[in-house]
VOBA-1610 file (N, C-alpha, C; in pm, whole numbers, padded with zeros to 5 digits, always signed):
BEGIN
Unk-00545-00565+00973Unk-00619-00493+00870Unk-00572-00347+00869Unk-00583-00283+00734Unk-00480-00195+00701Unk-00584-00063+00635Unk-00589+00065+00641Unk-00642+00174+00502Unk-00495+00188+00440Unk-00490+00209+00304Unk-00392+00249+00229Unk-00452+00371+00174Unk-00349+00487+00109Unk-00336+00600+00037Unk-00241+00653-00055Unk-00263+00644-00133Unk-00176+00701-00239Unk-00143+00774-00358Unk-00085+00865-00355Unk-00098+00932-00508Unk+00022+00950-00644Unk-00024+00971-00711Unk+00075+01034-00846Unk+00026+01188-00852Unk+00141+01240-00892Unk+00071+01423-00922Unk+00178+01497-01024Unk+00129+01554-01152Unk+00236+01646-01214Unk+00335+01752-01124Unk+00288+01802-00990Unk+00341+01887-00937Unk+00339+01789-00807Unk+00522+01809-00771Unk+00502+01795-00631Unk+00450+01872-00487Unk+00380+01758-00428Unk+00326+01822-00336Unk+00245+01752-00206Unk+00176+01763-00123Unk+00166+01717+00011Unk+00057+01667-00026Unk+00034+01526+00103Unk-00129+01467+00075Unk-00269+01573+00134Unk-00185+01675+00199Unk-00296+01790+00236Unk-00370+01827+00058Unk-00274+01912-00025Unk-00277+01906-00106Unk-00368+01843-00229Unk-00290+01675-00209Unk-00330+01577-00345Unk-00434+01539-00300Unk-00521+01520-00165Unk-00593+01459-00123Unk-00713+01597-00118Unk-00682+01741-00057Unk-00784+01776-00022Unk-00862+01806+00116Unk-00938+01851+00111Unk-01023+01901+00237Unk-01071+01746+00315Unk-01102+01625+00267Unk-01132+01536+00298Unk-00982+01424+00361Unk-00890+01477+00320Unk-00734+01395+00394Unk-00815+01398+00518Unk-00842+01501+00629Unk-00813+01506+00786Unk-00955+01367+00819Unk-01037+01348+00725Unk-01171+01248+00752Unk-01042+01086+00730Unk-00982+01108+00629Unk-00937+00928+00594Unk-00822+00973+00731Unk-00729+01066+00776Unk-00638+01031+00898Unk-00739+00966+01035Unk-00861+01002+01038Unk-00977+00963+01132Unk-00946+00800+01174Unk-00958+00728+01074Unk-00968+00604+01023Unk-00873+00527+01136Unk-00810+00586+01197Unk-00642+00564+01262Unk-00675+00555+01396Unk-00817+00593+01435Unk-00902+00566+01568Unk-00909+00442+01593Unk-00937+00348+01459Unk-00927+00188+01473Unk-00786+00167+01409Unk-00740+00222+01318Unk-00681+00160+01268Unk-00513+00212+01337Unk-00486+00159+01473Unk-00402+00244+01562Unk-00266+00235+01588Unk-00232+00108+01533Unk-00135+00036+01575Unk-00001+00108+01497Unk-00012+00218+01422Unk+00104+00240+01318Unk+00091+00308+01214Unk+00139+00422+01147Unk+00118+00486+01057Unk+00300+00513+00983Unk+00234+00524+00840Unk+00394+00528+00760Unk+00373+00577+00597Unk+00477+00642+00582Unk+00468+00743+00493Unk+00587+00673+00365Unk+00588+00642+00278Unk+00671+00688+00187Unk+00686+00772+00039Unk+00772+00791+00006Unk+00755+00890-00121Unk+00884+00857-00185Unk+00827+00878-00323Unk+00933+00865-00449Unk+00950+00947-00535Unk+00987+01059-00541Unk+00982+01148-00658Unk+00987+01125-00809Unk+00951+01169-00949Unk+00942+01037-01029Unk+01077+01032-01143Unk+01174+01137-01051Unk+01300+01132-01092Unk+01450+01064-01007Unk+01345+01029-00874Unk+01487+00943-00811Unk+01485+00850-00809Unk+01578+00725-00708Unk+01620+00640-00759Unk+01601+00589-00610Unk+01560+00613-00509Unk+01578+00558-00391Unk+01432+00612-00301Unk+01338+00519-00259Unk+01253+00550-00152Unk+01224+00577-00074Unk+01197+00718-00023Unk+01194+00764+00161Unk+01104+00705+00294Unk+01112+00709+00356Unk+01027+00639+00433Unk+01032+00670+00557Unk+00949+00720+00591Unk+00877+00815+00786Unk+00797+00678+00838Unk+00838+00636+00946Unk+00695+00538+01012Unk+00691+00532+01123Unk+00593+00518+01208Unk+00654+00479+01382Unk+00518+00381+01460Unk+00501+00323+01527Unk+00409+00199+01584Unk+00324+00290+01691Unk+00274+00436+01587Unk+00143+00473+01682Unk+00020+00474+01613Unk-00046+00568+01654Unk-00177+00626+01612Unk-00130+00748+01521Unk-00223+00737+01378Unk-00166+00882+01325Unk-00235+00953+01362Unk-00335+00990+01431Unk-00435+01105+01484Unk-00376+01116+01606Unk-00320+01088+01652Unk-00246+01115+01839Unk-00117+01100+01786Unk-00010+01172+01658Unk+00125+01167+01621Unk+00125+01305+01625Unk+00247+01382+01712Unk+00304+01488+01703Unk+00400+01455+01542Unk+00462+01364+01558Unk+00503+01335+01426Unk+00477+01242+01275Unk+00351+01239+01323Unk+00307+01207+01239Unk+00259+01360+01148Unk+00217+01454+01180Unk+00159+01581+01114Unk+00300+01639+01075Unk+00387+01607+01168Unk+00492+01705+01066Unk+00568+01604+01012Unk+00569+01496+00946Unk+00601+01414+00810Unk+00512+01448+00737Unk+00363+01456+00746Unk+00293+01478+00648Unk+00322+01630+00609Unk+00336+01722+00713Unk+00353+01903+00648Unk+00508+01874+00564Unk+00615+01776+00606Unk+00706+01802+00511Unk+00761+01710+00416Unk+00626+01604+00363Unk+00661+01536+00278Unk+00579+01572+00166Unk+00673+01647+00042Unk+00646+01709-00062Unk+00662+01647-00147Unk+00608+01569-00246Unk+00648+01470-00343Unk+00551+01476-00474Unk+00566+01410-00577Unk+00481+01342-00683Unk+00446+01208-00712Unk+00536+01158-00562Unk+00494+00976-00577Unk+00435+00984-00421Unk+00343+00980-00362Unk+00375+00902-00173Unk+00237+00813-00215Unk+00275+00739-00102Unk+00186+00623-00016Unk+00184+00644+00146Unk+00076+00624+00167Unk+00054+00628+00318Unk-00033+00521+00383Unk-00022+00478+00471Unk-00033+00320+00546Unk-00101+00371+00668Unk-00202+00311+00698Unk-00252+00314+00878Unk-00266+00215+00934Unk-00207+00130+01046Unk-00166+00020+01085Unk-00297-00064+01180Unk-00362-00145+01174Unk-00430-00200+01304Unk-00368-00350+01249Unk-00285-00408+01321Unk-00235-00516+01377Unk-00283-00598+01359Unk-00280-00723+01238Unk-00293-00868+01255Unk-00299-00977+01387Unk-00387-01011+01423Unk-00385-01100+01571Unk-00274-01191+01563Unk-00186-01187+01662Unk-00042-01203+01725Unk+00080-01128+01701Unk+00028-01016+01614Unk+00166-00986+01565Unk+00169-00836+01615Unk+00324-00875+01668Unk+00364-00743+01748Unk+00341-00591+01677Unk+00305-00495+01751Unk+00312-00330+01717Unk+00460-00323+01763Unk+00515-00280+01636Unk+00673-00236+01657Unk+00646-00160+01555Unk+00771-00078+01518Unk+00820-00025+01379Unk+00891-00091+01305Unk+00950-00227+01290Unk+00981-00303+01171Unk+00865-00385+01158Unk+00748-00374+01221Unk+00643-00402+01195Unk+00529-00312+01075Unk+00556-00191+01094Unk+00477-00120+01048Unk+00539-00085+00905Unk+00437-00089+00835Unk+00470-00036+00668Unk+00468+00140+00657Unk+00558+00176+00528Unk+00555+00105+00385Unk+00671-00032+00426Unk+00725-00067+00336Unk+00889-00094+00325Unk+00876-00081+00180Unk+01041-00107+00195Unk+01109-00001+00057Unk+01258-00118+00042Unk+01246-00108-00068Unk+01402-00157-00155Unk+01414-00095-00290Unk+01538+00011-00246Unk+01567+00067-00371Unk+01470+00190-00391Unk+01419+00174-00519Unk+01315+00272-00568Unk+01147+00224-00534Unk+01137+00095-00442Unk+01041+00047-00484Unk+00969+00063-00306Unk+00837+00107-00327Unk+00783+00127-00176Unk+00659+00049-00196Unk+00590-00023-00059Unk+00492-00090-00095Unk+00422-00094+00099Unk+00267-00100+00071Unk+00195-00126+00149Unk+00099-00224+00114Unk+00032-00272+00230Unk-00055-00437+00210Unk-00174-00399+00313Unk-00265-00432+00296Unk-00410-00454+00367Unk-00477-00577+00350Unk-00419-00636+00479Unk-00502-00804+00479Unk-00371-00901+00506Unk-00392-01032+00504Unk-00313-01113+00596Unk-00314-01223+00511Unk-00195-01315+00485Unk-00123-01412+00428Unk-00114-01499+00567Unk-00164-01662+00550Unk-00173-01723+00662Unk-00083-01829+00609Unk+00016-01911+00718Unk+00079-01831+00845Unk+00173-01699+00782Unk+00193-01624+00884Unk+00270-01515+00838Unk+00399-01546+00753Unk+00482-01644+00784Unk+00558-01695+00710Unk+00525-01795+00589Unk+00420-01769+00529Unk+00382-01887+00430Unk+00470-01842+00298Unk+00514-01736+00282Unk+00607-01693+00114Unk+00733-01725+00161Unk+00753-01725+00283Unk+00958-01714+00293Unk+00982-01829+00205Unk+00987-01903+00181Unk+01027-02038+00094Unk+01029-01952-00040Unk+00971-01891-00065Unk+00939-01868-00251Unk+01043-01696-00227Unk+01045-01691-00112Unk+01164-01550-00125Unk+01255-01545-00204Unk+01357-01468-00270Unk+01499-01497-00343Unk+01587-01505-00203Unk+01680-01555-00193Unk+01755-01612-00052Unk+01881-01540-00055Unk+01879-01389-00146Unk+01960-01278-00147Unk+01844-01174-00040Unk+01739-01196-00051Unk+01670-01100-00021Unk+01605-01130+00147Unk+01606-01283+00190Unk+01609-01329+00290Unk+01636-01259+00423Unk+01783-01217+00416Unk+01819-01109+00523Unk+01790-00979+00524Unk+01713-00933+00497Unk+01686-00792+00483Unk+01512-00783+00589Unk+01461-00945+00581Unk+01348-00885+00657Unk+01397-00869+00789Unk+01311-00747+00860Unk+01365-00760+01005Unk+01266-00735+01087Unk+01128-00808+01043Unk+00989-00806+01114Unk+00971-00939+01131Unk+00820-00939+01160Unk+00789-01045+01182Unk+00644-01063+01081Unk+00603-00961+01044Unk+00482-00956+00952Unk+00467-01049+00791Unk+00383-01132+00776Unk+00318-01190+00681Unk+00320-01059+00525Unk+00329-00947+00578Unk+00337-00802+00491Unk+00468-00790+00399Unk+00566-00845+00542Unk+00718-00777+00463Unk+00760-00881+00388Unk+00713-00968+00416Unk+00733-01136+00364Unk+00675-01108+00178Unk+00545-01096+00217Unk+00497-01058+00088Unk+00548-00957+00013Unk+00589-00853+00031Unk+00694-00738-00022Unk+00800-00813-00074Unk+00853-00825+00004Unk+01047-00948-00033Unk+00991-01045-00117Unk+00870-01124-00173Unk+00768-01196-00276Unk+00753-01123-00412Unk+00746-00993-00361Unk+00703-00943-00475Unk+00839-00909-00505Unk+00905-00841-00502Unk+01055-00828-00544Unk+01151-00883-00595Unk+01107-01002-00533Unk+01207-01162-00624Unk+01102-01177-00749Unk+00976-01153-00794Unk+00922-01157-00876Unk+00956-01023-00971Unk+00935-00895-00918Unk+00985-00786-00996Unk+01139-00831-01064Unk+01226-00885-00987Unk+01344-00920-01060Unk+01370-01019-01178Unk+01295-01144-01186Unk+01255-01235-01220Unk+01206-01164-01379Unk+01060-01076-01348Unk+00995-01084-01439Unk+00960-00875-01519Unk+00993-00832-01475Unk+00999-00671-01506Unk+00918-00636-01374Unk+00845-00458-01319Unk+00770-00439-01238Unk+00638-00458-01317Unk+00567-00454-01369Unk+00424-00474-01365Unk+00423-00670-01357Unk+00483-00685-01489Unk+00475-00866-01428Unk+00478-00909-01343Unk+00605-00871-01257Unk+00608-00921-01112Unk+00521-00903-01009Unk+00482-00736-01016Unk+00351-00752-00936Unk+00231-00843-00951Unk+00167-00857-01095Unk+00076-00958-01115Unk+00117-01073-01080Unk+00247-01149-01093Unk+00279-01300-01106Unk+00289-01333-00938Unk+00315-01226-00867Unk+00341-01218-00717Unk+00181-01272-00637Unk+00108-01185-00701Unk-00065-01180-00675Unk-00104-01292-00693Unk-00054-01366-00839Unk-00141-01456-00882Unk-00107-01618-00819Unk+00057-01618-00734Unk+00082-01705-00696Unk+00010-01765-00576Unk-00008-01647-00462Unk-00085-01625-00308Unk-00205-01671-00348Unk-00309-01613-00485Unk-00386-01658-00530Unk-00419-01826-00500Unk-00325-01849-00594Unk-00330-02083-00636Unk-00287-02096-00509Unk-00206-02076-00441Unk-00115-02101-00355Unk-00114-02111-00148Unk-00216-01980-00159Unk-00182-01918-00018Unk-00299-01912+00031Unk-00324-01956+00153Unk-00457-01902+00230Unk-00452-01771+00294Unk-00530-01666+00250Unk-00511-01524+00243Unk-00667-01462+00272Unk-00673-01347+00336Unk-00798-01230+00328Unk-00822-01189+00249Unk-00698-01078+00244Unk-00679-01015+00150Unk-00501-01002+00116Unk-00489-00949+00025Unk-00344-00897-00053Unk-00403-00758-00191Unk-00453-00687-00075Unk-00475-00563-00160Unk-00357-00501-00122Unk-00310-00383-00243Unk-00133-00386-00207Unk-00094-00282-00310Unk+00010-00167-00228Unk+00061-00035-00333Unk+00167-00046-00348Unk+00196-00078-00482Unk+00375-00094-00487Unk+00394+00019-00606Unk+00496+00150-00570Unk+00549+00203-00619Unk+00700+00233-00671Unk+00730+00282-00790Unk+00860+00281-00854Unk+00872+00455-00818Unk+00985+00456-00886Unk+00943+00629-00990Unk+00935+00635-01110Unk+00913+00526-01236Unk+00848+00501-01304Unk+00694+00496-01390Unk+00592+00381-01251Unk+00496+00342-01272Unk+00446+00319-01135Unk+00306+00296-01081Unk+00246+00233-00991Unk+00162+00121-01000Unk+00132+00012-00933Unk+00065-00087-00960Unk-00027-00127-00814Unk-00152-00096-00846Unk-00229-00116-00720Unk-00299-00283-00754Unk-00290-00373-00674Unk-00348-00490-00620Unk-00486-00521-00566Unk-00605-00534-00576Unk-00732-00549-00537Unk-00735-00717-00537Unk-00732-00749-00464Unk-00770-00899-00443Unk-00739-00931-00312Unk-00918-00963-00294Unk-00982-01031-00129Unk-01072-01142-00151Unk-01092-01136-00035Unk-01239-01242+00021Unk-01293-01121+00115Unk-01408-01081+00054Unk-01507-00988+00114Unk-01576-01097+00243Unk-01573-01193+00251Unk-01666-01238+00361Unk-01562-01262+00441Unk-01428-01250+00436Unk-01328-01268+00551Unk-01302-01129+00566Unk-01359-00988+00601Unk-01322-00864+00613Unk-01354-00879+00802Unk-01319-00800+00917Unk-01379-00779+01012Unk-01524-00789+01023Unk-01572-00823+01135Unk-01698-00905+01120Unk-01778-00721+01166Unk-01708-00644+01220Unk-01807-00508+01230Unk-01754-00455+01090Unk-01706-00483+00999Unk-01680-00373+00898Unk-01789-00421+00803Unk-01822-00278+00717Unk-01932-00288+00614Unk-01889-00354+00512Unk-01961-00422+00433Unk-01982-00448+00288Unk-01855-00396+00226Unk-01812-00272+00224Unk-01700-00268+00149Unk-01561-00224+00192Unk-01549-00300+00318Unk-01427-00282+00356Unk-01291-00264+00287Unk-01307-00393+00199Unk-01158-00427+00173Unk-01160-00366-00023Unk-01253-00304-00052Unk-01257-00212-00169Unk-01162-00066-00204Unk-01111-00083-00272Unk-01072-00001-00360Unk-01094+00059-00445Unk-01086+00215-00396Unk-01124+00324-00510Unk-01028+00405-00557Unk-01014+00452-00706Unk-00929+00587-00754Unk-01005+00641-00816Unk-00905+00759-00832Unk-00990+00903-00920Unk-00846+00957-01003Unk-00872+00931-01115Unk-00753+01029-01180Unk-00836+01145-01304Unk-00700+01185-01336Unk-00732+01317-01470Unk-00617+01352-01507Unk-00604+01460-01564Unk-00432+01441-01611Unk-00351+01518-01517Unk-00417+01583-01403Unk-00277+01583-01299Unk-00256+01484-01245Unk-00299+01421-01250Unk-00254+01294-01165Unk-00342+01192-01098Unk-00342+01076-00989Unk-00386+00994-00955Unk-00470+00929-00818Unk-00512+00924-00765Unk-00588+00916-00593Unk-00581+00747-00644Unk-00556+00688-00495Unk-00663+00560-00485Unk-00625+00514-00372Unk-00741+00455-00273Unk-00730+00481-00143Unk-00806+00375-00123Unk-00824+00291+00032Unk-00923+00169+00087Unk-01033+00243+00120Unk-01169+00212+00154Unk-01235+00303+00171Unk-01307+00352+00341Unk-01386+00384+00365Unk-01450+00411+00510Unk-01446+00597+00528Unk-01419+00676+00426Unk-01400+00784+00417Unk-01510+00880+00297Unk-01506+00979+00257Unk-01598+01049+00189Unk-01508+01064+00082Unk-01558+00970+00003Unk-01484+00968-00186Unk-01569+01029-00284Unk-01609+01134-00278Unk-01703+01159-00383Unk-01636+01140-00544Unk-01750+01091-00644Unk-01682+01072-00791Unk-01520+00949-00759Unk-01526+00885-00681Unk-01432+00803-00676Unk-01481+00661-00765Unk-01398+00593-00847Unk-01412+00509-00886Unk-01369+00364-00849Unk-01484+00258-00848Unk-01412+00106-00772Unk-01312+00032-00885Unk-01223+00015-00798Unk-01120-00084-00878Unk-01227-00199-00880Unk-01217-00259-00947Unk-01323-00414-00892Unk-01223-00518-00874Unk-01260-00639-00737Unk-01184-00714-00717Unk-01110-00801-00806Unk-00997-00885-00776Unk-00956-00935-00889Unk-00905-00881-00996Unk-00840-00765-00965Unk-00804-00665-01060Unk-00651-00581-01005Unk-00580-00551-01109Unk-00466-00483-01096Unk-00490-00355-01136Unk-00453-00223-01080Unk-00437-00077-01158Unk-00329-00036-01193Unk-00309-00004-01332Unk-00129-00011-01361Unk-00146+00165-01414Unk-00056+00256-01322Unk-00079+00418-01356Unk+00136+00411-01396Unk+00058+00454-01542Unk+00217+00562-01590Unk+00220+00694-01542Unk+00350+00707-01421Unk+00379+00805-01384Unk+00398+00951-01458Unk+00472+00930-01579Unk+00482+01019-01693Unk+00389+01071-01757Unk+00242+00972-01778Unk+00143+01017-01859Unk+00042+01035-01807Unk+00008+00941-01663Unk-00099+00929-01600Unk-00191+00896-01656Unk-00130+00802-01772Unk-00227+00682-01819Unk-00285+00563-01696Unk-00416+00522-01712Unk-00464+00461-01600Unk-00496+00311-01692Unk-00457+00191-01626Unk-00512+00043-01706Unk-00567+00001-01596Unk-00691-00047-01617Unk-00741-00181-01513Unk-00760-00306-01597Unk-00638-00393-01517Unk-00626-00510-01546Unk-00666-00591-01498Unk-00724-00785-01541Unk-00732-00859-01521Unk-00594-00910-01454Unk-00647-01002-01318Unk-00489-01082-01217Unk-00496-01225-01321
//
């Protein structure tokens, strides 16, 4: 089980910044959620995805604070890791991952971890180099982005695990430098048996600088719920916001 973070912003700039006086409360989160923290960013003029990560705690990272003081952007995502039961804390374990322009994080678990490799594209096969049910689903969604454009593919990716997959959750941030497409779809009664009522929920906040939307357990004031079963599709350019039906 995973918090995700992420933003769009007219001006580039840091999640100190896009986030606010309340960032240092959601890095908290990393007390449980310990196993791994990871950063990526896309500016919404390049063509290739950066990516900082390492298999600790982001509140006990000397480097974790200075990726965040020097990752300046208008696209990032940020990931806090607590570990699926059996699966190793490494760093090809830990998210985002990235192909190309495209960065993505996941909160929640695809059973068995290998249940998509079959539906992978078998160009894209060799590139995983984890062991996570996560990267599996990433390399899923990608043979679908190719297949079908990026917003299709993200939905058609969702909707397959859906019919298909015994899953928690597949709440999930996949970014271009284009567009973003956030994923809301769980089973609230399969969340951790100490987590509240709205664990596996999703909230954003936009306006026309730009975009927030984050898992929750933190102080969101004026934040708005994605509702489950739902896609958020944000134009980078306009910071037009859609909530879609999966």
């Amino acid at each position: 089980m995973c918090r995700l973070l992420g933003y769009v912003s007219q001006e580039k700039q840091s999640f100190n910044q896009a986030v606010g006086s309340d960032f240092a409360e959601f890095v908290t989160l990393s007390s449980v959620h310990c196993d791994g923290w990871g950063v990526a960013t896309i500016d919404h003029d390049q063509s290739v995805a950066h990516v900082s990560r390492a298999p600790e705690a982001a509140s006990k990272s000397e480097e974790f604070s200075k990726t965040i003081a020097a990752s300046i952007s208008d696209g990032a995502l940020l990931h806090l890791r607590w570990a699926t039961a059996g699966l190793p804390v490494s760093e090809n374990n830990t998210h985002p991952f990235a192909y190309k322009d495209i960065s993505f994080i996941h909160n929640g678990a695809t059973y068995p971890p290998v249940a998509l490799e079959s539906v992978i594209s078998p160009e894209l096969i060799p590139l995983i180099q984890g062991d996570t049910d996560s990267e599996r689903y990433f390399y899923f969604v990608i043979t679908k982005i190719k297949e079908l454009g990026f917003v299709e593919g993200c939905k058609a990716a969702a909707n397959y695990i859906r019919s298909n997959i015994d899953y928690s959750s597949i709440n999930a941030m996949i970014m271009n430098e284009k567009q973003w497409v956030v994923v809301c779809e769980h089973h609230p009664d399969r969340a951790p048996d100490w987590a509240p009522a709205d664990y596996y929920e999703l909230k954003y906040k936009a306006d026309s600088h730009g975009v927030l939307v984050a898992s929750t357990g933190w102080n969101q004031p004026g934040w708005t719920v994605l509702p489950n079963h739902h896609m958020l599709v944000i134009d980078r350019a306009t910071f037009a916001v859609q909530v879609l039906p999966l």
